[in-house]
C-alpha positions in Angstrom: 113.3 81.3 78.6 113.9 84.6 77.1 112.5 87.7 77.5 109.6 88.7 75.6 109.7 90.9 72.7 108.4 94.3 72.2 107.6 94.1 76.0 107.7 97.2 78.2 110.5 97.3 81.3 109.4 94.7 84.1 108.2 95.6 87.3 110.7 95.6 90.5 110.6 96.3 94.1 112.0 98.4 95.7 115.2 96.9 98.0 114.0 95.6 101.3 113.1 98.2 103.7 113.8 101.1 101.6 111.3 104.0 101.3 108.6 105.1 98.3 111.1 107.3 95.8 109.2 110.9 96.3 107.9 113.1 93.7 109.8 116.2 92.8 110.8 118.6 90.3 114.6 117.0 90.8 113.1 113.4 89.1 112.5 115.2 85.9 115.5 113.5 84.8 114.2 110.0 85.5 110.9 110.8 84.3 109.8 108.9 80.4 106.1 110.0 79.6 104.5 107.2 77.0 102.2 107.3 74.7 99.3 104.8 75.0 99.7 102.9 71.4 96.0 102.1 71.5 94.4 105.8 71.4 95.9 109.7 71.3 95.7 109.5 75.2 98.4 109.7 77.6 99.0 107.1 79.9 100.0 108.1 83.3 103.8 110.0 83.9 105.7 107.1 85.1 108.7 107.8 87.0 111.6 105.4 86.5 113.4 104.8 90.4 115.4 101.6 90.0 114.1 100.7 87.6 110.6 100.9 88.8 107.5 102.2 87.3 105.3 104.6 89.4 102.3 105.6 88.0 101.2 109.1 89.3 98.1 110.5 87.4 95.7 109.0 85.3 92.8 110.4 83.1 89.5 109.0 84.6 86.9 110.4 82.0 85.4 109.1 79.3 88.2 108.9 77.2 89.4 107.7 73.3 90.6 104.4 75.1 87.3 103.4 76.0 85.7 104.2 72.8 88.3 101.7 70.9 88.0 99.0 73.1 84.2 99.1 73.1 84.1 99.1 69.3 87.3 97.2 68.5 88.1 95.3 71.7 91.0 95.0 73.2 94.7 95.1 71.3 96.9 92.9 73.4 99.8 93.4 71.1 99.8 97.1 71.7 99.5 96.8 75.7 103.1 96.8 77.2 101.4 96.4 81.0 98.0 95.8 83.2 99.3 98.4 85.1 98.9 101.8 83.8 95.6 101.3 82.8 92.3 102.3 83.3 90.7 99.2 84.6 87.3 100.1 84.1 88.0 101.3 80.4 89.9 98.0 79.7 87.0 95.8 81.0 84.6 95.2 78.5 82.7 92.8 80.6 82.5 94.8 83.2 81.1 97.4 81.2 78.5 95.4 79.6 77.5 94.3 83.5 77.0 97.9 83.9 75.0 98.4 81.2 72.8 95.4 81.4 72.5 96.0 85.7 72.6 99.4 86.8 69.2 101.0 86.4 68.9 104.0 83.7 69.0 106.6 87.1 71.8 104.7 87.9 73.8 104.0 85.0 75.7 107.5 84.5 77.0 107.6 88.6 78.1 104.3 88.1 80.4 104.8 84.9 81.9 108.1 86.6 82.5 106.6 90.1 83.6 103.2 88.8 86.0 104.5 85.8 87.1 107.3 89.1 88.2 104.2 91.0 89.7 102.1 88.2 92.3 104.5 87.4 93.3 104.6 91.0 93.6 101.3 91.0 94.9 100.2 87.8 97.9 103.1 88.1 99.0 104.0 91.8 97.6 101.3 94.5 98.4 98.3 91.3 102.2 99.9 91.1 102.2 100.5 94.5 101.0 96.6 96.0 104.1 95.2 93.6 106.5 97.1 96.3 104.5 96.9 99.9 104.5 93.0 99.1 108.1 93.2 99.8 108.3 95.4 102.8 104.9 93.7 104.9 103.8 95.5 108.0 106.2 94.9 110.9 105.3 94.9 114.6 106.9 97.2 117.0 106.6 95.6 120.4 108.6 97.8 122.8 109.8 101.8 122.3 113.1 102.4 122.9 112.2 102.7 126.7 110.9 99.3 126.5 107.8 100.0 127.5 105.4 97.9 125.4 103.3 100.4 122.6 102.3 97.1 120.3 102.4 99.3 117.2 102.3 98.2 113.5 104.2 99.8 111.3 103.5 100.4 107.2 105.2 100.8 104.6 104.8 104.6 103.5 103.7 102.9 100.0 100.9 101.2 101.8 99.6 104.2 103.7 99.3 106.0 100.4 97.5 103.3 98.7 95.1 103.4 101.8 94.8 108.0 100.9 93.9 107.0 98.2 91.2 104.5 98.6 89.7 106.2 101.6 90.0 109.7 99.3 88.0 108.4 96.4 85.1 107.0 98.8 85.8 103.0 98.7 84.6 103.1 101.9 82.8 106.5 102.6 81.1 106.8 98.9 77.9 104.7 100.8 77.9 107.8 103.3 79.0 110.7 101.2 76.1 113.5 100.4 76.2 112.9 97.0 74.6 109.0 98.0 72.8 110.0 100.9 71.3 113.5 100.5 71.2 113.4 96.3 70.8 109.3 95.8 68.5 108.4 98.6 71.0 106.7 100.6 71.1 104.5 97.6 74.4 103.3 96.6 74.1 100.7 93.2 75.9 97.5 93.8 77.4 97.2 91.0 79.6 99.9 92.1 81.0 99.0 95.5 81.4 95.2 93.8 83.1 96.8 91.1 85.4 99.3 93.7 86.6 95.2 95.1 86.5 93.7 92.1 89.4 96.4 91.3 91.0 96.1 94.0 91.5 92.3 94.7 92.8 92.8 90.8 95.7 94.7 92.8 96.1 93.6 96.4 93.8 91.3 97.5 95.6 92.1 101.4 94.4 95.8 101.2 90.7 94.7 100.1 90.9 92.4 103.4 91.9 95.5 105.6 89.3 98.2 104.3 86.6 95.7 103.5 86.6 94.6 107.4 86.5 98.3 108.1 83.1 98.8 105.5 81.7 95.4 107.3 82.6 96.4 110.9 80.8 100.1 110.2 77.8 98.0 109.0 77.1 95.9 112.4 77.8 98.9 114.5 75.6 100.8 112.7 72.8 98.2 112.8 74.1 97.0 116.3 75.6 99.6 118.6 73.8 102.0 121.1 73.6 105.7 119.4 76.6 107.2 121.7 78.9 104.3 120.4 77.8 105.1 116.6 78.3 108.4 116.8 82.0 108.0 118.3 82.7 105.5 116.0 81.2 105.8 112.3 81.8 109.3 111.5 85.6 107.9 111.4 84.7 104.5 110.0 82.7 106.2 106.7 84.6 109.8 106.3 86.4 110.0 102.9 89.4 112.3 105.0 91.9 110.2 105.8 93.4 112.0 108.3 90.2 110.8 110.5 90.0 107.3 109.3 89.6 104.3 111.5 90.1 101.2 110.7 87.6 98.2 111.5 88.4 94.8 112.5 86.9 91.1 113.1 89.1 89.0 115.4 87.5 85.7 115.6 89.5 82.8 115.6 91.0 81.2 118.6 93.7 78.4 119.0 91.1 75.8 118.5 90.6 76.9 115.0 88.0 79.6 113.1 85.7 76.8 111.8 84.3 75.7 115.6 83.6 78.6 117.0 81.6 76.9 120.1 84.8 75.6 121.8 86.0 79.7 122.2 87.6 80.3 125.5 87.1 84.0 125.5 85.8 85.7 128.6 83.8 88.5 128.8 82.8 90.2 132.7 80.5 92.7 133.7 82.0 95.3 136.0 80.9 98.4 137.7 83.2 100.1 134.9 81.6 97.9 131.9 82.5 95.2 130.4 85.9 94.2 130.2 87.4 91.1 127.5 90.0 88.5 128.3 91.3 85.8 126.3 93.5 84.8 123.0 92.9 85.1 119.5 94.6 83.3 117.1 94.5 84.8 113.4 93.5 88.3 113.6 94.0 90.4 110.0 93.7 94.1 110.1 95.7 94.1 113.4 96.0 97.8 114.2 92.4 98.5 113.6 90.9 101.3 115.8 87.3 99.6 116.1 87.5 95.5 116.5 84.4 93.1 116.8 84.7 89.7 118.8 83.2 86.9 120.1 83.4 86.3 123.7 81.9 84.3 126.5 80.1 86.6 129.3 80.6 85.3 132.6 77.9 82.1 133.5 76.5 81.8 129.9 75.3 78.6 128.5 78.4 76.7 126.8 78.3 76.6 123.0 77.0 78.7 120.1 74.2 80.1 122.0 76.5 81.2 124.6 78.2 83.9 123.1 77.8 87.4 122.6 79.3 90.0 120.4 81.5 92.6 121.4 83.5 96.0 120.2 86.7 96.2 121.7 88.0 100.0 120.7 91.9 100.1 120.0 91.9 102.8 122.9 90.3 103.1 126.2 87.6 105.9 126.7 90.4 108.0 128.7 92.1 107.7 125.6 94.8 105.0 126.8 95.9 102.2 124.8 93.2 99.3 125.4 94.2 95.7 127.1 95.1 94.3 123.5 98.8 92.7 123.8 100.1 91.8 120.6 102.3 88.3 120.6 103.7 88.4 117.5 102.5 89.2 113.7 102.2 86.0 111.0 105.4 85.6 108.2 102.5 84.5 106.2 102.8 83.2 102.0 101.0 85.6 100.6 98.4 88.7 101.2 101.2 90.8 103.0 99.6 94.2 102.8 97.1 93.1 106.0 98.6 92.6 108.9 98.1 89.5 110.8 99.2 88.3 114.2 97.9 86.5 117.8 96.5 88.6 120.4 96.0 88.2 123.9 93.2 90.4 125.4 93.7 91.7 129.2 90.7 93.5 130.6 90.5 94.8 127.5 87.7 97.2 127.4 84.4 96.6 125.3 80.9 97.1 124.6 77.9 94.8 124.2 76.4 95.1 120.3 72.7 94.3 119.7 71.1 96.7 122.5 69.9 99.9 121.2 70.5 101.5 124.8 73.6 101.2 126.6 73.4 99.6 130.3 70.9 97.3 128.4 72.8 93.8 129.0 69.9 91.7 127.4 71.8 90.9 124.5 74.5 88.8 126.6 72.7 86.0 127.1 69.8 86.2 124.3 71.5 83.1 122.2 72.1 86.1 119.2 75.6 87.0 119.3 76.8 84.4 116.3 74.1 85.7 114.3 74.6 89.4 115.0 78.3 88.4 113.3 77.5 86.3 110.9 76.0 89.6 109.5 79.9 90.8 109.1 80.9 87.2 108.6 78.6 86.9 105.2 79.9 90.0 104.0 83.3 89.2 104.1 82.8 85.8 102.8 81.5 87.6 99.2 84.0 90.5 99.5 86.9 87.2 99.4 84.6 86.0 96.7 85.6 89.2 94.9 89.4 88.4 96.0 89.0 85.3 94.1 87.6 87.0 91.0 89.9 89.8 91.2 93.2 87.6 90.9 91.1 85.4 88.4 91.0 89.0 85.8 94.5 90.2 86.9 96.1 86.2 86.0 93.9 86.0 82.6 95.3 90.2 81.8 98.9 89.4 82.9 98.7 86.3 80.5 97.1 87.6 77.5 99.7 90.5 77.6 102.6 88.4 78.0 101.2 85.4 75.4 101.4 88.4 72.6 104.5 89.6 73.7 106.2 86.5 73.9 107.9 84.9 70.6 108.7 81.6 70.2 109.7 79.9 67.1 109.0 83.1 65.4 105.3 83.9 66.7 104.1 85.2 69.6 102.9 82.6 71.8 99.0 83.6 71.1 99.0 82.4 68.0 99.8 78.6 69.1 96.3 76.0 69.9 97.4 75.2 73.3 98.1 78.8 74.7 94.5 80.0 72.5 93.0 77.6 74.6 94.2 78.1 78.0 93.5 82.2 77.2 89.8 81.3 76.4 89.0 79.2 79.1 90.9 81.6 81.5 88.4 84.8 79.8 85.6 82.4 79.9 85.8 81.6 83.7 86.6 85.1 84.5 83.1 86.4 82.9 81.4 82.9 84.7 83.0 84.3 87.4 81.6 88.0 87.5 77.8 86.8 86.5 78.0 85.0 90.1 79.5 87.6 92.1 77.6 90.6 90.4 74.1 88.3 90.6 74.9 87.8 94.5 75.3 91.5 94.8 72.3 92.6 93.0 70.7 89.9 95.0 71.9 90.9 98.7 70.9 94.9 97.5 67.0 94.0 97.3 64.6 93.3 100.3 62.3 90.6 99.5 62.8 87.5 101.2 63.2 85.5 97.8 66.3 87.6 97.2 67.3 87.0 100.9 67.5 83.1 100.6 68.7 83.8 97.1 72.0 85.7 98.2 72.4 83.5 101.4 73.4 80.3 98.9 75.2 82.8 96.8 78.1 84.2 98.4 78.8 80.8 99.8 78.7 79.6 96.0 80.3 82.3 94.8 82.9 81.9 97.2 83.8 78.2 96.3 83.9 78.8 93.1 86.0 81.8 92.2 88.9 81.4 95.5 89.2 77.6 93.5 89.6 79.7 90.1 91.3 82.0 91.2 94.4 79.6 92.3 93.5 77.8 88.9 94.0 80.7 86.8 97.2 82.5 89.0 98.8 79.1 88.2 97.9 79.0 84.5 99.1 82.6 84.3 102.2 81.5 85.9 102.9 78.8 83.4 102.3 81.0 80.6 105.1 83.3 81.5 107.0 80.1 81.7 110.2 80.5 83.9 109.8 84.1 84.4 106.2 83.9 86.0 108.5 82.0 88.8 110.3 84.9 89.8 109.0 87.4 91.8 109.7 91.1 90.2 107.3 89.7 87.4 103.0 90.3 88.9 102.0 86.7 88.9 103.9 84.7 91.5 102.7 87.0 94.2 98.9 86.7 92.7 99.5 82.9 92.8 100.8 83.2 96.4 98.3 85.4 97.2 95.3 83.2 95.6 96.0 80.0 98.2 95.1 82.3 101.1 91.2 83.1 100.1 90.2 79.6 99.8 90.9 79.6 103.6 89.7 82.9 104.7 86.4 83.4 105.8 85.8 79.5 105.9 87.9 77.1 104.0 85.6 74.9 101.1 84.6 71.9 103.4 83.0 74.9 105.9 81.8 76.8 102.5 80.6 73.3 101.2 78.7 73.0 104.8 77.4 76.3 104.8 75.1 75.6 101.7 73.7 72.4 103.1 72.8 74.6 106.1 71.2 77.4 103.8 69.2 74.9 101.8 67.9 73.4 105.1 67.2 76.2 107.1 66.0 78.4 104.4 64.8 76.7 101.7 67.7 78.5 99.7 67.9 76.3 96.7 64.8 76.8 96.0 65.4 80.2 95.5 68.5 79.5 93.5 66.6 76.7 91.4 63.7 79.8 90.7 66.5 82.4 89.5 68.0 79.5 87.2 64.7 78.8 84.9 64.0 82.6 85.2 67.6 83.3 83.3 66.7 80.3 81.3 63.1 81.5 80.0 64.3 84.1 77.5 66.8 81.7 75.6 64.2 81.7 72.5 67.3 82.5 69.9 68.3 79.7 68.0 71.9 80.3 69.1 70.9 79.7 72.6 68.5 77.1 72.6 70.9 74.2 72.8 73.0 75.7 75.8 69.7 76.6 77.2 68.7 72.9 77.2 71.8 71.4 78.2 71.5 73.7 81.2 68.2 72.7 82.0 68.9 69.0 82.1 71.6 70.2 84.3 69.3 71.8 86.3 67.2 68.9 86.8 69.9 66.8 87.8 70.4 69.4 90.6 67.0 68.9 92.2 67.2 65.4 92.3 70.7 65.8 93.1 69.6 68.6 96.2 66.3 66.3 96.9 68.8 63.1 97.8 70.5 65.0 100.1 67.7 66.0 102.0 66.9 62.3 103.0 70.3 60.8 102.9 72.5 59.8 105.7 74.4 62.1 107.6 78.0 60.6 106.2 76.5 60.8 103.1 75.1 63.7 103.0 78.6 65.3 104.3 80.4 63.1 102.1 78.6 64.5 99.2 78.8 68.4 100.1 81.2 69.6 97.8 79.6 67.6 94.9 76.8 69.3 95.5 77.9 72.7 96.0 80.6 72.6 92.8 77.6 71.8 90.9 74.9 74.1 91.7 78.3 77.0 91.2 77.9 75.1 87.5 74.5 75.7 86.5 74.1 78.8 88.2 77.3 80.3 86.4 75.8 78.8 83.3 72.4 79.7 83.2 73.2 83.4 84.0 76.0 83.5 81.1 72.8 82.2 78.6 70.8 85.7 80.7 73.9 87.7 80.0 73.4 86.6 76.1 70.0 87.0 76.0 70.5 90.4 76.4 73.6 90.8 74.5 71.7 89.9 71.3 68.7 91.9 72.0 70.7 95.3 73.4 74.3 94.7 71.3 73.3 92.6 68.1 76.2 90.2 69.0 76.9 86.6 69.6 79.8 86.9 71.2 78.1 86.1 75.4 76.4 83.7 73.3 79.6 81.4 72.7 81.2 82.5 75.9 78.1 80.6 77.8 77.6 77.9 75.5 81.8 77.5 75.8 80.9 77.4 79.8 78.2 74.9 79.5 80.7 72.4 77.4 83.5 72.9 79.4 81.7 72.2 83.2 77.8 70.4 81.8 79.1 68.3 78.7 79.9 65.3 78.4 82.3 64.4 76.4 83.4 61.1 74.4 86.9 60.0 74.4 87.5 63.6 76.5 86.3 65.6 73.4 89.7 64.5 71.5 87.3 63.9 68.3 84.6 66.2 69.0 86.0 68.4 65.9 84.7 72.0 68.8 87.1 74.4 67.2 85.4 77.6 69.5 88.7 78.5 71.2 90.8 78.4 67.6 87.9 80.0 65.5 86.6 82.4 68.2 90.0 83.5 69.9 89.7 87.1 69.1 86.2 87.8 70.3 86.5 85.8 73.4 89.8 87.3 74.5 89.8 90.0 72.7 86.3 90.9 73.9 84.8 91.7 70.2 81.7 91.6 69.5 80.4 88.3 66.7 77.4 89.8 64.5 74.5 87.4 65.3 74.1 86.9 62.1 77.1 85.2 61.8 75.8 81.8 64.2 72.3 82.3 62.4 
C-alpha cells in the first residue's frame, strides 16, 4: 500500500539503546515550526532528530482550536497527527462530559487542569511513549563488582515523561493546596478520570506505574500507622519529582493472580518486626519505593481469611537495600514502559497495614487482609478500564486521520461505505465507552451506599467492556492503515500490542465475569445498576428518543429476568452463563446512559447529534436484526458520518 497523501512525516524511534536527542540552541537547524491548519495557533516546535518528531511546548489555554472544534467539529483532513495536539481541545466528548458532570464550582478547575494535562500528554509523554516502547526498562543485576544492586534502569525518555506527570500533579493534584486548603480536599472525578483517560491514549504502561503509586498512597493513607504515613506519603503525593516515590502492588505468585488462597508467602513476627519471605510472580512497577503484598503470618488459618496485608519499603529503615532479589524482568508483548519481573523476598522487611498504632498485630489474623487490598485492587481494575478506553480513542483518532489522508482510487479512503462505517462504530463505542467509565467515577466519588453497590458492578463492567474494545478497535485501526498499521514506526501496532495485556491485568474476563456474580450476591449490586438504568431512562420524553428509550427498556427487562435466573440456577450454570450476563448488563448500561447523555444534549446544546450516537448503540448491541440488517435500508453511518465522527452538532429540528 502506498503512503498516504498530504500526510505529515511518520513517527520513528529512536535506534535501539540510543539516548533522548537534547534540546539546544545547536538544533536550530533541525528545528521546522508548523502552523496548525485548523486555527492561527501554533502547534508545538517540533524538532526533527532522525527523522523524529519531538514535541516540546504546547499552549494549554483556552485557545482558537477549541473554539473551532466546538462550533465546527473536528477537520480530519487538516490534522497531519494525534500527536501534537491538545487532547482535551480535540475531544469534544469529553468536553461535553465536562459540561454535563462537573458541578458549576467545579466546571472552570476542571477545564484549566484537564486542558493543563492534555497538552502534556498529547505533545511530550505521546512523542515520547513512541520511543521508550523500543528501549523497555532493563534490569541491572550485579555492579561491576558483582555485588548484586537489582536496579532498573529507564530510558532517559521515560523518566522525563514521568517529570512531567508527577510536575503537572497526576498524582499530587488530590494533595496539592489548591485541592486541599482552596477545594475542600475535593478533587472532581472527572478530572483524575480524564488525567488516565489521557494517558492510556499515550502509554497505557506509564498509567500502570503511577496509577499503582495513586492506589498504593490511598491504602496507606487509610491503612498504615501515622509514623509510616508520614515517611511515606509526603513522597507518594508531592508534585517535585525529585522526591517522588513510586508505589507498587505485588500480588501474584506462581500459582497464578486469580487464586489468591493457594499463596505461599510467609510473613514472621520478630523482635525486629516483621520480616517477608517468599516469591512473586508478575510484579509491574518493579523498582517502586513503597510495595503492598499479601503474605501469610506464621500459624494463620489457610486460605483467604489467612492472609494479611503488608508494605514492604524498597529500603530498610537503616537505609539499606531491603530483602527484595530481583530474578529476572518479563520480555513481555506489549506495555513496555512498566517494568515487570519475578521477585523473591528474603527477610525482606515490612509493616502490618490495617492497625492505626504500630506494635498493634491485631490485623494479622483478623480474616481482613484481602479486603484491605481489594481497596487497591478495585482501583486499579477501573484505572485498566481507562487503559481500555484510552487505546479505544487513540485507535478511532489514528484511524480517522489516516482514513482522510489516505487516497485510493482517487478519494480518500473516508469517503468509501465500508471505512464510514467502521469510523462510526469505532466513535460510537468510544463515547459508550466514556458514559461507563465516567458514570463509574462519579459513582465511586459519592458516599451513599446506593452509589457504593452502584460503582462495585461498575468498574468490573466497565472493565469487561472497554479492555474487549479496546483490542477491537486497535485491530480495526490497524486494518485501516492497511499494510502500514503492521509496522511498527506507525502508532497503532504498539496500541494493538499494547491492548491484549489489559484484558489480563487486574483479572482476566472469566475473573471480571465472576466478580459481578459476586457483587450482585453479596451486595445486591444490580439492583443498584437496574435503579440508575430507568433513572437515565425517565427523561427520554423527546420524540427522537422515545424509541431507543423503549428498546432499552425491554432490554432492561430482559436483564432482570436474565439476573433473577441466575440467582436460582445451578452452579455450572450459573458459571456457564457469567459472561452472558455480564456483556449484557455493559449493553444496557452503556445504552441507557448514551439516551441520559442525549437527554441533556437537546435540552443544554439544541442538538441531535448524542441522540443518534445512542440510538446507533442500541441497534448495533439491543436490535435485532432480520437477515443481519442487509435490507434494513439504516443509512445512519452514510447520512450521519460527519456529525458522528466529526463530532458536529445535528439541529434537533432536523429528526423532529
Amino acid at each position: 500500500m502506498d503512503p498516504p497523501r498530504n500526510s505529515g512525516p511518520s513517527i520513528k524511534s529512536w535506534p535501539a539503546g540510543a539516548a533522548m536527542p537534547h534540546v539546544c540552541a545547536e538544533s536550530a537547524g533541525r528545528e521546522s515550526r508548523l502552523q496548525h491548519p485548523t486555527s492561527n495557533i501554533q502547534r508545538p516546535v517540533l524538532y526533527y532528530t532522525g527523522g523524529v518528531r519531538y514535541p516540546l511546548q504546547m499552549r494549554c489555554d483556552m485557545t482558537t482550536e477549541t473554539r473551532r472544534f466546538a462550533a465546527e467539529g473536528i477537520n480530519f483532513d487538516q490534522i497531519e497527527d494525534a500527536i501534537g495536539l491538545n487532547w482535551y481541545d480535540a475531544d469534544p466528548n469529553l468536553r461535553q462530559l465536562v459540561e454535563r458532570l462537573a458541578a458549576p464550582d467545579d466546571r472552570a478547575f476542571s477545564e484549566k487542569w484537564l486542558r493543563r494535562m492534555g497538552g502534556v500528554i498529547g505533545t511530550r509523554v505521546a512523542a515520547r511513549a513512541e520511543v521508550t516502547d523500543k528501549n523497555p526498562p532493563r534490569l541491572e543485576k550485579y555492579d561491576h563488582w558483582g555485588n548484586e544492586v537489582n536496579e532498573i534502569v529507564h530510558h532517559q525518555g521515560s523518566l522525563d515523561t514521568k517529570r512531567d506527570l508527577w510536575e503537572n500533579g497526576f498524582i499530587g493534584l488530590r494533595w496539592s493546596d489548591e485541592v486541599e486548603r482552596d477545594r475542600g480536599g475535593h478533587l472532581p472525578p472527572v478530572v483524575s478520570t480524564g488525567f488516565s483517560y489521557f494517558l492510556s491514549q499515550a502509554e497505557t504502561g506509564m498509567l500502570c506505574a503511577i496509577g499503582m503509586t495513586s492506589s498504593a498512597a490511598s491504602i496507606i493513607e487509610k491503612q498504615a500507622p501515622k509514623e509510616l504515613r508520614d515517611r511515606f506519603l509526603p513522597h507518594m503525593t508531592t508534585m517535585n519529582y525529585d522526591e517522588a516515590w513510586d508505589g507498587g502492588m505485588f500480588l501474584t505468585e506462581m500459582s497464578g493472580g486469580s487464586d489468591l488462597a493457594s499463596s505461599d508467602c510467609a510473613a514472621l513476627k520478630t523482635a525486629d518486626g516483621w520480616r517477608i519471605n517468599g516469591a512473586k510472580w508478575f510484579c509491574s512497577n518493579l523498582d517502586a519505593e513503597a510495595i503492598l503484598a499479601l503474605a501469610r503470618p506464621e500459624g494463620a488459618d489457610a486460605g483467604l481469611g489467612g492472609l494479611a496485608l503488608f508494605l514492604i519499603p524498597k529500603r530498610r529503615s537503616d537505609g539499606t537495600r531491603n530483602g527484595m532479589h530481583i530474578r529476572r524482568l518479563k520480555d513481555k508483548l506489549g506495555t513496555k514502559a512498566v517494568p515487570t519481573g519475578e521477585v523473591d523476598f528474603v527477610e525482606a522487611e515490612a509493616y502490618l497495614m490495617g492497625s492505626e498504632r504500630a506494635g498493634d498485630d491485631s490485623a494479622a489474623r483478623d480474616g481482613k487482609g484481602v479486603k484491605r487490598m481489594m481497596e487497591m485492587v478495585q482501583s486499579s481494575r477501573f484505572g485498566v478500564s481507562l487503559m481500555g478506553l484510552g487505546i479505544m480513542r487513540r485507535s478511532f483518532m489514528e484511524a480517522a486521520i489516516y482514513a482522510h489522508h489516505r487516497y485510493a482510487f482517487g478519494r480518500p479512503i473516508a469517503q468509501y461505505p465500508l471505512v464510514r462505517e467502521t469510523l462510526v462504530n469505532m466513535a460510537t463505542e468510544v463515547e459508550a465507552g466514556c458514559a461507563i467509565s465516567f458514570e463509574a467515577a462519579e459513582a465511586g466519588a459519592r458516599r451513599d451506599d446506593d452509589s457504593r453497590r452502584l460503582y462495585r458492578i461498575l468498574v468490573p463492567l466497565a472493565k469487561f467492556r472497554n479492555t474487549r474494545r479496546g483490542i477491537d478497535l486497535a485491530s480495526q485501526a490497524v486494518e485501516i492503515h492497511g499494510g502500514n498499521g503492521y509496522i511498527e514506526n506507525w502508532p497503532v501496532a504498539r496500541q494493538l500490542r499494547d491492548a491484549q495485556c489489559h484484558t489480563i491485568w487486574e483479572g482476566a474476563e472469566n475473573i471480571i465475569c465472576l466478580d459481578v456474580l459476586r457483587a450482585m450476591a453479596k451486595e445486591r449490586a444490580d439492583e443498584a445498576l437496574f435503579g440508575r438504568i430507568e433513572r437515565a431512562l425517565g427523561g427520554a420524553e423527546h420524540p427522537v428518543l422515545t424509541s431507543v428509550a423503549t428498546d432499552v427498556g425491554r432490554a432492561l427487562d430482559e436483564v432482570k429476568e436474565a439476573a433473577a435466573y441466575i440467582e436460582h440456577a445451578p452452579q455450572d450454570m450459573r458459571l456457564l452463563h457469567a459472561k452472558r450476563l455480564t456483556d449484557y448488563m455493559a449493553d444496557v448500561a452503556q445504552a441507557s446512559l448514551l439516551v441520559e447523555e442525549a437527554v441533556w444534549e437537546l435540552a443544554n446544546k439544541n442538538s441531535a447529534r448524542k441522540a443518534i450516537v445512542a440510538r446507533h448503540f442500541a441497534n448495533m448491541r439491543l436490535g435485532q436484526h432480520r437477515a443481519r440488517g442487509i435490507m434494513s435500508e439504516d443509512r445512519t453511518v452514510l447520512d450521519y458520518f460527519d456529525p458522528i465522527v466529526r463530532y458536529q452538532p445535528i439541529p434537533r429540528e432536523a429528526l423532529a
